[in-house]
N, C-alpha and C positions, 0 to 999 in steps of 0.2 A: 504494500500500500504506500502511498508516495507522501511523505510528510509535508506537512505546513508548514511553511516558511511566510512570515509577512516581513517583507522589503521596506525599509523606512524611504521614503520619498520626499522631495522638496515639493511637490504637487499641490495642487490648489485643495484644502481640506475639505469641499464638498467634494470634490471628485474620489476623493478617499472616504469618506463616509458613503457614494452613493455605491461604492464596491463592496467596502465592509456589510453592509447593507442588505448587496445583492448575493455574498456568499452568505448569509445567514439567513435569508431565505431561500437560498436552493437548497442547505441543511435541511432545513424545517420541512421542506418538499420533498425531500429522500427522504427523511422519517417518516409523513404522512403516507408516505407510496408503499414502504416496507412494512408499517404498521395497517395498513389497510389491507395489503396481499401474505401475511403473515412471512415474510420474508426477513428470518432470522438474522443471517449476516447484512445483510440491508442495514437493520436496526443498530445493529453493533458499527457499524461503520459511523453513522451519523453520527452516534454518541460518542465515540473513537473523533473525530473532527471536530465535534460541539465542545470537549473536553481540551482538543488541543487550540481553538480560538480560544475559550475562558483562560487557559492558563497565559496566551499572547496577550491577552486583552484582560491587566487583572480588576483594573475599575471600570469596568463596561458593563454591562449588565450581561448575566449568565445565562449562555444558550441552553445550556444543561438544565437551567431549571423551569425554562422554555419547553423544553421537549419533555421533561417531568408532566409537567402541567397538560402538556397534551396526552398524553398517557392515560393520566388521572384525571380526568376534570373533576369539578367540584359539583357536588348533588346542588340540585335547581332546591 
């Protein structure tokens, strides 16, 4: 599996946020896909990537607990 690496950049910071952005919802999209088709290593992968933005990203708010929450929703 091919590690995360995030590249520090001189770049305009909306253009980094609208990437950072966009890889945390393709996560949340492999999760929903693998959790919808019970597709075991699927799940494991996204959490395997969710876990390695949170530790890149440690005051960002946590994908990990994003994809918890979808997991478990909360009784209505």
């Amino acid at each position: 599996m091919p590690k995360l690496a995030l590249i520090p950049s001189d770049g305009p910071s909306e253009q980094l946020a609208e990437i950072e952005a966009a890889v945390r919802a393709s996560v949340v999209t492999d999760f929903l896909t693998a959790l919808r088709t019970g597709n075991r290593l699927g799940l494991l992968e996204a959490e395997y990537l969710a876990a390695q933005i949170d530790k890149s990203t440690p005051d960002g708010p946590r994908l990990t607990d994003e994809l918890d929450a979808i997991r478990q929703p909360t009784a209505a």
